[in-house]
C-alpha positions as CSV (number, residue, x, y, z in Angstrom):
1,X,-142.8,88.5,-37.3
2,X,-139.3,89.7,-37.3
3,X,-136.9,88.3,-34.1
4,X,-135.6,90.4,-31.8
5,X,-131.8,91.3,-32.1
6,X,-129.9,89.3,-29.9
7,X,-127.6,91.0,-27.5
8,X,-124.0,89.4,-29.2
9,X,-123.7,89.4,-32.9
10,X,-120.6,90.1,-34.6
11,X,-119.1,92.1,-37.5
12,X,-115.9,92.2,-39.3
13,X,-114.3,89.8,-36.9
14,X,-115.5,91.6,-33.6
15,X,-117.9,90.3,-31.1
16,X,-120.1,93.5,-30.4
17,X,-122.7,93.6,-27.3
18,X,-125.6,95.4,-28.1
19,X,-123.6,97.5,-30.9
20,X,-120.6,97.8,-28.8
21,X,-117.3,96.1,-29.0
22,X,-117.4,93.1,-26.3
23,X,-115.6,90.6,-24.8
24,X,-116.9,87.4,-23.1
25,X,-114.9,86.6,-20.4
26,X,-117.0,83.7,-18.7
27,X,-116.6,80.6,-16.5
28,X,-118.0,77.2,-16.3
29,X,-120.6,76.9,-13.1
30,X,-122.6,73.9,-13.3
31,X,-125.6,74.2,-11.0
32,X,-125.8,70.3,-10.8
33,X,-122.2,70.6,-8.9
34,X,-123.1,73.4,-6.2
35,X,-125.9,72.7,-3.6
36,X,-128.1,75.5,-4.7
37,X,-127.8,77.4,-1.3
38,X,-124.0,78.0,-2.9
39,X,-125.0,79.1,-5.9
40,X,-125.0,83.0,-4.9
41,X,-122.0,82.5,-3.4
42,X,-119.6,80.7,-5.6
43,X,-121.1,83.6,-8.3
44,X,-120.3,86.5,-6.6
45,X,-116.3,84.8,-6.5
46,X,-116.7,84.4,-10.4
47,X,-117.1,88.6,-10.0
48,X,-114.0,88.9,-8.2
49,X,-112.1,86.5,-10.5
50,X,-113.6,89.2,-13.2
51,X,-115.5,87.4,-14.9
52,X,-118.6,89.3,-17.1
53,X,-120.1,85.5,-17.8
54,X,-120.9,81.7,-16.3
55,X,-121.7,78.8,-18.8
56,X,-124.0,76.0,-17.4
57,X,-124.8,72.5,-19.4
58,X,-127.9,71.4,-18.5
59,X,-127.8,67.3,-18.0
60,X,-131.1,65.7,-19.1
61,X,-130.3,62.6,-16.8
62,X,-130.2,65.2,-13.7
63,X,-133.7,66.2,-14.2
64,X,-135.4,63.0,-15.9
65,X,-133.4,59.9,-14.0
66,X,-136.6,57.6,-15.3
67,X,-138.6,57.6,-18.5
68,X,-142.0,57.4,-16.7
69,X,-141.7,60.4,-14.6
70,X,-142.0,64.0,-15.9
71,X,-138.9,66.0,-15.7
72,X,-138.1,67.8,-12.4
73,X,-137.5,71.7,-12.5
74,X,-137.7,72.6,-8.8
75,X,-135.0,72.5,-5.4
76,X,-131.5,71.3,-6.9
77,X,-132.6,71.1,-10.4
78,X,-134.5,74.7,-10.9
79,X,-132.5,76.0,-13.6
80,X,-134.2,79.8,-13.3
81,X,-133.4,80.0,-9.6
82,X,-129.9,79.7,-11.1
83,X,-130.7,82.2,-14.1
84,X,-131.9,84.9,-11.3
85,X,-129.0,84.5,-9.2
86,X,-126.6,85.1,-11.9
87,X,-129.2,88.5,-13.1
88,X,-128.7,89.4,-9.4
89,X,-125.3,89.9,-10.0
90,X,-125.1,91.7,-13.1
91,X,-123.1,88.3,-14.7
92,X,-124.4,87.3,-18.0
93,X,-125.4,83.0,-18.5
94,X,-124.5,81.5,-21.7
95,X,-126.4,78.2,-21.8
96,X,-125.4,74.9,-23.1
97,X,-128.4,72.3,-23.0
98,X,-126.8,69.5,-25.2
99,X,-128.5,67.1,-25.1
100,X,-125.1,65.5,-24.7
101,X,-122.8,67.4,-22.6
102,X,-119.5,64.9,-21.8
103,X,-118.9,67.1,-18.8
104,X,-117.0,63.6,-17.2
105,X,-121.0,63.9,-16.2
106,X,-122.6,60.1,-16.3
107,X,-123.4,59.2,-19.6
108,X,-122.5,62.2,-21.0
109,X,-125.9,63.9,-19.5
110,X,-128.4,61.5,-21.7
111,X,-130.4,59.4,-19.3
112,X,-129.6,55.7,-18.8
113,X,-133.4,54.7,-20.2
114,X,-132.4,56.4,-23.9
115,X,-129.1,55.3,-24.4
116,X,-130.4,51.5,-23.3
117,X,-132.7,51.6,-26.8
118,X,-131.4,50.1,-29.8
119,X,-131.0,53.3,-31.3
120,X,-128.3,55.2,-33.1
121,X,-127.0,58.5,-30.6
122,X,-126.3,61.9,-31.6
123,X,-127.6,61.4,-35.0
124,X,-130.8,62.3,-37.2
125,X,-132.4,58.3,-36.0
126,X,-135.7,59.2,-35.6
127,X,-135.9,56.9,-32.4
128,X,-132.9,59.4,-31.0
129,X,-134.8,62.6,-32.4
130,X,-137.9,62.1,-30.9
131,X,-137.4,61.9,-27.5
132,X,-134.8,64.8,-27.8
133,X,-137.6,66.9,-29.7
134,X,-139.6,66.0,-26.6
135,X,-137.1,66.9,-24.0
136,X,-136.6,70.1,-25.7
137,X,-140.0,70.9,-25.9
138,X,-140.5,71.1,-22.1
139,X,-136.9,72.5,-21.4
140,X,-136.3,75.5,-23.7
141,X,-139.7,77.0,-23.5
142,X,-138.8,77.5,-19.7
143,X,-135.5,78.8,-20.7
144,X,-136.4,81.3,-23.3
145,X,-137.9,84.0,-21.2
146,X,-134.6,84.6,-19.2
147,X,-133.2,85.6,-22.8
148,X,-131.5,88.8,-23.2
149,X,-134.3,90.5,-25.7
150,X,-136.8,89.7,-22.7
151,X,-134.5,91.4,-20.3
152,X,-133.0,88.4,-18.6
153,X,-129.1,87.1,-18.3
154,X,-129.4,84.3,-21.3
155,X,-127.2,86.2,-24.0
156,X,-125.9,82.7,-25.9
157,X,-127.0,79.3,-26.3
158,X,-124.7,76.6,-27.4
159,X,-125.8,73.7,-30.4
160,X,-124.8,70.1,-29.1
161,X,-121.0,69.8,-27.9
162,X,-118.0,69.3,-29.6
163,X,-120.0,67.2,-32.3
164,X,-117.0,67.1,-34.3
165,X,-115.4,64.8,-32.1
166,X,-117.7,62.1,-32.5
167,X,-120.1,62.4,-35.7
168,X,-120.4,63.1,-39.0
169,X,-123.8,63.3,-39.5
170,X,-124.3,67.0,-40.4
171,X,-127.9,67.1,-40.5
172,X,-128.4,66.4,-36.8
173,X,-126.7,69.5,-35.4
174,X,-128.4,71.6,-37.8
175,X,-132.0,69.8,-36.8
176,X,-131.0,70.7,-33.1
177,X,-130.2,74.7,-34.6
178,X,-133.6,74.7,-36.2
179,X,-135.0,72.5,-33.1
180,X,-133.6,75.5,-30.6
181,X,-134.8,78.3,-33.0
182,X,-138.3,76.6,-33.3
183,X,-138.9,76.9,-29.5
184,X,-138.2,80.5,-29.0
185,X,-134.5,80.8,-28.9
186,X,-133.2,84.5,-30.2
187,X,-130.3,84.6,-28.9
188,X,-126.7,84.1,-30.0
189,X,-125.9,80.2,-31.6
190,X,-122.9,78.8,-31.3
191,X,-121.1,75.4,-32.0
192,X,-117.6,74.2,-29.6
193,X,-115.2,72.2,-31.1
194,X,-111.7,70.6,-30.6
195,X,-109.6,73.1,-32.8
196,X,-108.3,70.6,-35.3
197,X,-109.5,70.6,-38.9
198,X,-111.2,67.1,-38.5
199,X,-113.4,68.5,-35.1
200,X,-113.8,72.1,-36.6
201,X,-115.5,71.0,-39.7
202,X,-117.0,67.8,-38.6
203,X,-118.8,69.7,-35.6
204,X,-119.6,73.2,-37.6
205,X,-123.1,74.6,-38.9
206,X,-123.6,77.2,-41.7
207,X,-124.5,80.3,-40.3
208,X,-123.9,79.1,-36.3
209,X,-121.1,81.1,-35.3
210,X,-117.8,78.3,-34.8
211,X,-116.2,78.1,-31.0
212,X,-112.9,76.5,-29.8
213,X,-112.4,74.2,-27.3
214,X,-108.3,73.7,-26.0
215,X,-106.1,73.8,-23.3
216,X,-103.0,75.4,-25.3
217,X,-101.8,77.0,-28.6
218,X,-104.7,79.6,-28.8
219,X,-102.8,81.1,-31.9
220,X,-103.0,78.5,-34.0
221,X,-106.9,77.9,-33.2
222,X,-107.3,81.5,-34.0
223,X,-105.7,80.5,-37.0
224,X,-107.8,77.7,-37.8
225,X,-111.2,79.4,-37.4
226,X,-110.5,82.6,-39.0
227,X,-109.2,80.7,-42.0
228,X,-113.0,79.0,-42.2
229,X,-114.9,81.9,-41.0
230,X,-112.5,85.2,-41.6
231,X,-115.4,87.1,-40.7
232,X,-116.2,85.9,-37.0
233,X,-114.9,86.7,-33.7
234,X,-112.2,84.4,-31.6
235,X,-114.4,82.9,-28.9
236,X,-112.3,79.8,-26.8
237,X,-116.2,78.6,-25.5
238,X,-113.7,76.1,-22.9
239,X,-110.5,77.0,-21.9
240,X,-109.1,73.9,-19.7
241,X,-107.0,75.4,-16.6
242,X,-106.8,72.5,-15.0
243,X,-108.5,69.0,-15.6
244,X,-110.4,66.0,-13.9
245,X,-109.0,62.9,-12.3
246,X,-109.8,59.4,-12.5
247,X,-109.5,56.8,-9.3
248,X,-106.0,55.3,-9.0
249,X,-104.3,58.1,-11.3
250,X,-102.7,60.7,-9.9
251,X,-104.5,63.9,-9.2
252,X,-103.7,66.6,-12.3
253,X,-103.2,70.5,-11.7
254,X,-102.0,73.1,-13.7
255,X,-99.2,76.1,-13.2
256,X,-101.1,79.0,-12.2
257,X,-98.7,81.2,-14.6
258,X,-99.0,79.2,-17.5
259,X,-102.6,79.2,-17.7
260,X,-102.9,82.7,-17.0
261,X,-100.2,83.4,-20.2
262,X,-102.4,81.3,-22.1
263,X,-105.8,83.2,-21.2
264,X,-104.1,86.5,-22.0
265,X,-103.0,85.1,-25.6
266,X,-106.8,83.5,-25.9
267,X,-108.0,87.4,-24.8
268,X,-105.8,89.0,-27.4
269,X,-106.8,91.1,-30.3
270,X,-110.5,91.1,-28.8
271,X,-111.1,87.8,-28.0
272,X,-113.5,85.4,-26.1
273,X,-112.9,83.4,-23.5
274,X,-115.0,80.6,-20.9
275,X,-112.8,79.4,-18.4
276,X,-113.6,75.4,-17.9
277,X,-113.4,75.2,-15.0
278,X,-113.7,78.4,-13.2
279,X,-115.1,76.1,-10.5
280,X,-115.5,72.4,-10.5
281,X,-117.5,71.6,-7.6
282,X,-118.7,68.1,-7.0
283,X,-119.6,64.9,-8.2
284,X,-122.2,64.3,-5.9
285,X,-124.4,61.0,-5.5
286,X,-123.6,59.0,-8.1
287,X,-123.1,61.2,-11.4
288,X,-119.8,60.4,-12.4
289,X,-118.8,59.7,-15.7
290,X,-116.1,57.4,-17.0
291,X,-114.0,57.3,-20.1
292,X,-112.0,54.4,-21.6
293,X,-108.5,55.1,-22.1
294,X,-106.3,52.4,-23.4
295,X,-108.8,50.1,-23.7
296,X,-109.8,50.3,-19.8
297,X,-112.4,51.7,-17.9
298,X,-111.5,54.9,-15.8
299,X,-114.1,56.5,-13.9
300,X,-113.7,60.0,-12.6
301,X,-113.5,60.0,-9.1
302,X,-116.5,62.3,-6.9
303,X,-114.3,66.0,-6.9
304,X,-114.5,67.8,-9.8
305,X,-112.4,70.3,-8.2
306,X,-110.1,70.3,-11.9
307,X,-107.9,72.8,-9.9
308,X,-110.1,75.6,-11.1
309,X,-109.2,79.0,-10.0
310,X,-112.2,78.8,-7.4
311,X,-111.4,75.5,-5.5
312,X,-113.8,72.7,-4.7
313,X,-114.9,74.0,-1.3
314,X,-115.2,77.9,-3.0
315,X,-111.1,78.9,-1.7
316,X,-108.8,80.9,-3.7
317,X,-106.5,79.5,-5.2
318,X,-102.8,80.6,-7.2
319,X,-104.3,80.4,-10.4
320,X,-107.2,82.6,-8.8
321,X,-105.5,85.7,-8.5
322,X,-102.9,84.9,-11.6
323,X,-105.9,85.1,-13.6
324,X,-107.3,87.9,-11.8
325,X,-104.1,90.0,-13.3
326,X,-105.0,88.7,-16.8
327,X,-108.4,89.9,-16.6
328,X,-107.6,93.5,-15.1
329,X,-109.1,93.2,-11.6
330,X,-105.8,92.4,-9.3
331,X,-106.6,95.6,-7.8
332,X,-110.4,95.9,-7.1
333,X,-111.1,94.6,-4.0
334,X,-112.7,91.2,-3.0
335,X,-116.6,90.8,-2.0
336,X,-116.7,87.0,-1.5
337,X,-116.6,86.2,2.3
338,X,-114.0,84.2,3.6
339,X,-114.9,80.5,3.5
340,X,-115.4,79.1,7.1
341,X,-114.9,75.6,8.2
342,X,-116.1,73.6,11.4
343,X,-112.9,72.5,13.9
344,X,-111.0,69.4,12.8
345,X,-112.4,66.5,15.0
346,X,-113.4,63.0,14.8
347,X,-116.3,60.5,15.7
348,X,-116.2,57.4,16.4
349,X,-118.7,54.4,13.9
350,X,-120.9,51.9,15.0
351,X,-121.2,49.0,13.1
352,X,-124.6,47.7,11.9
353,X,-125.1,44.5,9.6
354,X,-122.9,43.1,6.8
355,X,-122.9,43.7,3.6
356,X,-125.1,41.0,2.0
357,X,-127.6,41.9,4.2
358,X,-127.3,45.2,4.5
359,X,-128.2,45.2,0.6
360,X,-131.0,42.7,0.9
361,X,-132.4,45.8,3.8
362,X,-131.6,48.9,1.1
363,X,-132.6,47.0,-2.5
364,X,-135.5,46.4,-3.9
365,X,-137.5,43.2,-4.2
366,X,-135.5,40.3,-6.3
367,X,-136.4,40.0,-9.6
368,X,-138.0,36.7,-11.3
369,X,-135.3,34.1,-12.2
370,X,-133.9,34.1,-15.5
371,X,-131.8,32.4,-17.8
372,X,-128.9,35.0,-18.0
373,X,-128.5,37.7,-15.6
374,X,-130.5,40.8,-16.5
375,X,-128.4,44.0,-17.0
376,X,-129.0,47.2,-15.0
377,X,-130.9,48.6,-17.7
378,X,-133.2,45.8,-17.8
379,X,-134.2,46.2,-14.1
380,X,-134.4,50.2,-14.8
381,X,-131.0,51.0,-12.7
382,X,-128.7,53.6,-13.4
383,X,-126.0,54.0,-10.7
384,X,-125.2,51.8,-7.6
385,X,-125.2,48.2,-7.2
386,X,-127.0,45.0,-8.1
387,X,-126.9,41.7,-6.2
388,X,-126.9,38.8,-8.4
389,X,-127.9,34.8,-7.4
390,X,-127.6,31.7,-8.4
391,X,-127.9,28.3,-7.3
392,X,-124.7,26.5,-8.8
393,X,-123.6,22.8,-8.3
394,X,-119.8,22.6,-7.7
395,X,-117.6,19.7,-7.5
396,X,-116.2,19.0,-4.2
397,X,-112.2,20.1,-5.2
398,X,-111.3,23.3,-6.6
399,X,-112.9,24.3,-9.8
400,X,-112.6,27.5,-11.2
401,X,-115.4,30.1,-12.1
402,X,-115.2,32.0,-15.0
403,X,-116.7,35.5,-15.3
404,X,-117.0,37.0,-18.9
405,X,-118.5,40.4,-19.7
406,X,-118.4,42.0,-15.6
407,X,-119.5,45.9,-16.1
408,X,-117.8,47.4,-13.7
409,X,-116.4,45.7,-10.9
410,X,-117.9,42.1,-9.0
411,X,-117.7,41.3,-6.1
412,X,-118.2,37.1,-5.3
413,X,-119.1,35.7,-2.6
414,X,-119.8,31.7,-2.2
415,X,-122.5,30.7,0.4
416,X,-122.0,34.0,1.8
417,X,-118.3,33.5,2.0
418,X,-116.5,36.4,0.3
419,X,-113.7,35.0,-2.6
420,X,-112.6,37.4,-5.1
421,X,-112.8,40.7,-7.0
422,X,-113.4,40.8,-10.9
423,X,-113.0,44.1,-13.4
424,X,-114.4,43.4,-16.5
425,X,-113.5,39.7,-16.4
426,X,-111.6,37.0,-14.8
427,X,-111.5,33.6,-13.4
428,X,-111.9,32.9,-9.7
429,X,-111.5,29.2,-8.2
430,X,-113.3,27.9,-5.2
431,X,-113.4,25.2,-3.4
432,X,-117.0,23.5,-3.8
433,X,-118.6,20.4,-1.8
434,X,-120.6,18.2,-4.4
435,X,-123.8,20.2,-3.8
436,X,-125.7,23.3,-4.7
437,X,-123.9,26.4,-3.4
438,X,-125.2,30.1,-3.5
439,X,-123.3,32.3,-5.9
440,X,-124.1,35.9,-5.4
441,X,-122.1,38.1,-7.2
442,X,-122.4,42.5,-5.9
443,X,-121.7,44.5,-9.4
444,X,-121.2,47.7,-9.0
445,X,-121.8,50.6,-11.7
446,X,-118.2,52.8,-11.2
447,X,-119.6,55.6,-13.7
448,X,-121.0,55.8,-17.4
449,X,-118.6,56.5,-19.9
450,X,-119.5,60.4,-20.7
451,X,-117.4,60.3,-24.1
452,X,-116.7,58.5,-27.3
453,X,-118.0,55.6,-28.9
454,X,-118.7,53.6,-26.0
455,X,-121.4,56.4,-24.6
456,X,-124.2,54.7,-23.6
457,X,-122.5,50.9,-22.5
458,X,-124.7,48.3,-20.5
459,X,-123.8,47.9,-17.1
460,X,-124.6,44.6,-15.2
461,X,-123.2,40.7,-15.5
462,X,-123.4,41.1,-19.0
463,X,-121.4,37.8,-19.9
464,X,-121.7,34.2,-19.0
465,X,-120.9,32.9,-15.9
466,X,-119.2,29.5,-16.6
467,X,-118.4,26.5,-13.5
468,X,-115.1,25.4,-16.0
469,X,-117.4,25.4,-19.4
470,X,-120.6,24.8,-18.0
471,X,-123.0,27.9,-18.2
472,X,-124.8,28.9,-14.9
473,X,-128.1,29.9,-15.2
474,X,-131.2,30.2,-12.6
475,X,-130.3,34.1,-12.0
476,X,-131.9,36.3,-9.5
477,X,-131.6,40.1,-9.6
478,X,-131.6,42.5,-6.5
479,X,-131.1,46.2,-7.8
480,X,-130.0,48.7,-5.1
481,X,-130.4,51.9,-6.4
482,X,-128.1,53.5,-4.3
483,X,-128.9,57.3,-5.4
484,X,-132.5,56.3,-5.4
485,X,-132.8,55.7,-2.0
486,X,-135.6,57.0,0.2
487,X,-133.8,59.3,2.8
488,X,-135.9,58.0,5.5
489,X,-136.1,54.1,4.5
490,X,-132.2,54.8,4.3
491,X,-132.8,56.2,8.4
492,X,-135.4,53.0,9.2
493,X,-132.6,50.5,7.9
494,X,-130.1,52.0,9.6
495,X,-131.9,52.5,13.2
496,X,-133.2,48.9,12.6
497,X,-129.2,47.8,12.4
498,X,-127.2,49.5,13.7
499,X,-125.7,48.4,17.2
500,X,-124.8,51.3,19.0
501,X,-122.5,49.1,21.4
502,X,-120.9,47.6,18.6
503,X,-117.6,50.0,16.9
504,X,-117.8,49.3,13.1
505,X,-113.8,47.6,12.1
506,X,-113.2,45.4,9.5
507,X,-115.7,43.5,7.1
508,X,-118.2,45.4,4.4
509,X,-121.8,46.4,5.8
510,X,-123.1,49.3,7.2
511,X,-121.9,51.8,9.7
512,X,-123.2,54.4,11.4
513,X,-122.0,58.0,13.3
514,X,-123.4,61.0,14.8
515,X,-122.0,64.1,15.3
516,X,-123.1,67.6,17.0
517,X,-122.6,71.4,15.4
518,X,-123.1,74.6,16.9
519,X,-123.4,76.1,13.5
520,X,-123.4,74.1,10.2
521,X,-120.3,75.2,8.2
522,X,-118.0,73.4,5.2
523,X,-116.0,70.1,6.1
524,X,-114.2,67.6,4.6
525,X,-114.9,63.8,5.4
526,X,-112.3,61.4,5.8
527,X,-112.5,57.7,6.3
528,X,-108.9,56.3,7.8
529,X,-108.9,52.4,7.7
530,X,-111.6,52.2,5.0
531,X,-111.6,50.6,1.9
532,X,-114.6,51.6,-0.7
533,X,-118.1,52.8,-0.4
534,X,-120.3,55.2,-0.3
535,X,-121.5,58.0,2.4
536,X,-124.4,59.8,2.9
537,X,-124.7,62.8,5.5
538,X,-128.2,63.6,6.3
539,X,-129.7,61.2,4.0
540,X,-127.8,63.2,1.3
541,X,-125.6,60.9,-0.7
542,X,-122.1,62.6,-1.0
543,X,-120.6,59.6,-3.1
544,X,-118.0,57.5,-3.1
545,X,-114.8,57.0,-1.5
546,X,-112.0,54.3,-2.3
547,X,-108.2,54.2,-1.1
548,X,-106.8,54.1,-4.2
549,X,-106.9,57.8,-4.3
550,X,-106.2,60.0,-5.3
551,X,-108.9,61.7,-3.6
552,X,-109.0,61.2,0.2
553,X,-111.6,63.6,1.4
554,X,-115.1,63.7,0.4
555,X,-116.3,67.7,0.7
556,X,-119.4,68.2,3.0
557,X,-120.8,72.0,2.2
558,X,-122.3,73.5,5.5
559,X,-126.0,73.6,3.9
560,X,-126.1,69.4,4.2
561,X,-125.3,70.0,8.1
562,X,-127.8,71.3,10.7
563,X,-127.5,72.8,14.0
564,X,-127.8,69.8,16.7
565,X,-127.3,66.5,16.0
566,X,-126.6,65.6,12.3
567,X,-125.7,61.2,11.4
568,X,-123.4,59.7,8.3
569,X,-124.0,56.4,6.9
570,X,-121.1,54.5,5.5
571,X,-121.8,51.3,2.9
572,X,-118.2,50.0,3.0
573,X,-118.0,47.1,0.1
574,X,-114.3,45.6,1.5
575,X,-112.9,46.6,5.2
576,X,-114.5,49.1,7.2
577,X,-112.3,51.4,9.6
578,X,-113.4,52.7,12.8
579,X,-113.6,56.0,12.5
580,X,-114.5,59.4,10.4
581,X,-112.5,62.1,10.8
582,X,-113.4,65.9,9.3
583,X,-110.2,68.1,8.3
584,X,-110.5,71.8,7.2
585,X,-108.6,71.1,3.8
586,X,-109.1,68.5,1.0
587,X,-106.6,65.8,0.5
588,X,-106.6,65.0,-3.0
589,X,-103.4,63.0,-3.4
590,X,-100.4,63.2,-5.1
591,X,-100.3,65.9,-8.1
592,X,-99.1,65.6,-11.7
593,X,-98.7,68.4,-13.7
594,X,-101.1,68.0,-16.9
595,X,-101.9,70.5,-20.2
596,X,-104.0,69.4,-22.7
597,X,-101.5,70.0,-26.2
598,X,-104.1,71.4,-27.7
């Protein structure tokens, strides 16, 4: 039986829609970012930007967290809702289901139980293949009847992501081509690539047409491509506007002018474009990624706002209506409503129990003792914390602890008795008393790195724990799944806890606040005098917050809230401030100007 034609093909160096001359001018709108009752909204502002087009990835974490559960399709993760939406208004979706996406998305979108096997990633290991073959197999069929030849929004579908920054092994993105084809895909291929000669070729598949990926010098990526493929049309599948942040670095932005110059060069001579991001939204729960730069851990903090053109909490922005000249719409008027936020104000917390115990009240039950300390993979964690124990003998004078192999950050305590932070590793010295003290050691999991090499890390105490050069061993294991958590075991432990006569200042545990709306609109959260933690509003886990910035404000979209009485839960880890203020604009922190050279 012969396919379909798809709705893009190209001829002669043209992209052509349907037999006519096109040009995709899209925007990156990940579904996993946006509560879904935004979805409709933040669309109908990628129509006023002028855009024709949204990209999604689709992050197989997000919809199977555990490897004994089937994957979830409905609520947040309902990925035809988000088809529909887009349909509704005329925009059409180019898809991009991976399986590895980077997207600064935990673990580059391939679920913590996978990448924990002993197997060889984004490559043709059979041990990789299969369950990716699997995934596929319930994924794409529901896809495939939003495609354009069925009358839906689905005009392109993209083959892995930028593969030609991290493999060579040609067969495998060629076995995900035939993989896609297999399972009912008509549309469009494509391929997305750094646009060097090394990434071009490394990541490209005969017969899939090639797509950049840059942030600059269009020209010379036009150049690139046309000189492998004369015949094929320019198509930038991720134009970078702006860019992500990482904690304690500064947060980046973009001149509005000179991305726009650079769109209208990418847009020249009938080109392509996807604007990455068109808007960022938010890293919500616990899905940040990480990436190691210089040797060091740097996990992406929870906006993804990337100073997209469409701001965090759906605002305009500069580069908003500088790219609305570009794309020939500066004068149409705008649909979007105006974005509405509830009056600035401030409540006051109420402290509940510390932190040791407040983890002991959230976690699950402690795991059998062992030798070494079992990693977060072994106790089938992905994000949040786990509480270590052990029962070591210390001299009575100081004596130093050494801690080798911490992924990501420890916290120790002695007998209960906070002592130190570690990162990685470190030596801490305490004060012992010739007996058997508790060691309990809170390591938390700041974000899986989402590219290169080191995709798909161990978190945990992963290294010997040594009293001078004597191994501990004995270990007990508390996972607290922190994005797992039961929304209403998460209200029990706090109504069990919480003193209500008691303000929450200073020391880690749990707090507690509640606050009354007339009518549940946007905020921003802001927590003056704390340190680091996490917040949920509504049982809903926003994610974390820590001073060292940049990012200040956590954003709270209106459909969390409820009219009445609505309660936040803080876990601070450090020092706990008193209060939490909401603000009617983000504070993100100090800007640095950042382009990509490339």
């Amino acid at each position: 039986m012969r396919r379909a034609p798809a709705a893009l093909h190209w001829r002669d160096g043209r992209l052509l829609r349907d037999g006519a001359p096109h040009s995709v001018r899209s925007g990156s709108l990940h579904y996993f970012r946006v509560v879904p009752e935004q979805w409709r909204d933040r669309m109908l502002r990628f129509v006023d930007l002028g855009l024709n087009s949204i990209d999604t990835y689709i992050p197989w974490n997000f919809h199977q967290p555990r490897a004994d559960a089937a994957p979830s399709f409905s609520g947040w993760r309902d990925v035809g809702r988000f088809m529909e939406t887009a349909a509704d208004l005329g925009l059409d979706v180019l898809l991009r289901p991976g399986p590895y996406i980077c997207a600064e998305w935990s673990n580059g979108g391939l679920p913590a139980w996978l990448t924990a096997r002993d197997i060889a990633l984004r490559s043709s290991d059979p041990g990789y293949q299969r369950p990716v073959e699997t995934w596929f197999e319930e994924l794409i069929p529901r896809l495939t009847p939003y495609q354009a030849v069925h009358g839906g929004p689905v005009v392109a579908v993209q083959v892995e992501n930028e593969y030609g920054s991290y493999g060579d092994d040609a067969e495998h993105p060629g076995w995900l081509a035939a993989l896609l084809r297999r399972l009912g895909v008509q549309e469009l291929l494509y391929t997305a690539d750094g646009p060097t000669d090394v990434m071009i070729d490394g990541g490209s598949i005969p017969g899939i047409m090639m797509a950049a990926t840059l942030g600059s010098k269009p020209d010379e990526a036009r150049a690139l491509l046309r000189s492998r493929r004369p015949d094929e049309p320019f198509f930038v599948a991720e134009f970078w506007n702006g860019w992500f942040d990482h904690w304690g670095q500064p947060h980046h932005v973009r001149d509005a002018r000179n991305a726009a110059t650079v769109a209208r060069d990418i847009l020249a001579d009938g080109g392509s474009i996807s604007i990455y991001m068109a808007h960022g939204g938010t890293n919500f729960g616990l899905w940040s990624g990480a990436n190691i730069v210089e040797g060091e851990l740097r996990p992406t903090i929870t906006s993804y706002d990337s100073d997209a053109p469409i701001a965090e909490d759906g605002r305009f922005t500069d580069k908003f209506f500088a790219l609305r000249e570009v794309l020939g719409v500066a004068d149409e008027p705008l649909r979007s409503p105006e974005v509405r936020f509830l009056p600035e104000g401030s409540v006051p917390l109420q402290r509940g129990v510390g932190l040791l115990d407040a983890l002991a009240e959230l976690g699950d039950p402690v795991s059998p003792r062992s030798s070494a300390p079992p990693s977060f993979e072994d106790l089938g964690v992905d994000g949040g914390l786990v509480l270590y124990e052990a029962d070591a003998l210390l001299p009575d004078r100081p004596v130093d602890l050494v801690f080798d192999g911490v992924a990501d950050r420890a916290l120790v305590f002695l007998d209960g008795a906070f002592q130190a932070t570690i990162t990685g590793s470190g030596t801490v010295t305490v004060t012992g008393s010739g007996l058997v003290s508790k060691l309990t050691v809170v390591v938390e999991n700041l974000g899986r790195v989402n590219y290169g090499p080191q995709l798909g890390a161990e978190k945990g105490l992963l290294g010997p724990v040594l009293v001078e050069r004597r191994l501990v061993h004995g270990w007990r294991a508390r996972p607290v799944a922190l994005d797992q958590l039961d929304p209403l075991h998460l209200r029990a432990v706090v109504d069990r806890t919480i003193d209500p006569t008691t303000a929450a200042s200073g020391g880690g545990g749990l707090s507690s606040a509640t606050f009354v709306v007339d009518e549940p609109l946007d905020t921003h959260l802001r927590l003056p005098g704390s340190t680091k933690g996490f917040v949920w509003v509504n049982g809903a886990l926003l994610g974390r917050y820590w001073n060292i910035g940049p990012q200040q404000t956590l954003y709270v979209p209106g459909p969390l809230l409820r009219a009445g009485t609505n309660r936040i839960v803080v876990l601070e880890l450090h020092e706990a401030g008193s209060t939490v203020k909401f603000v009617d604009r983000p504070e993100l922190g100090p800007t640095e100007e950042y382009v990509e050279e490339f």
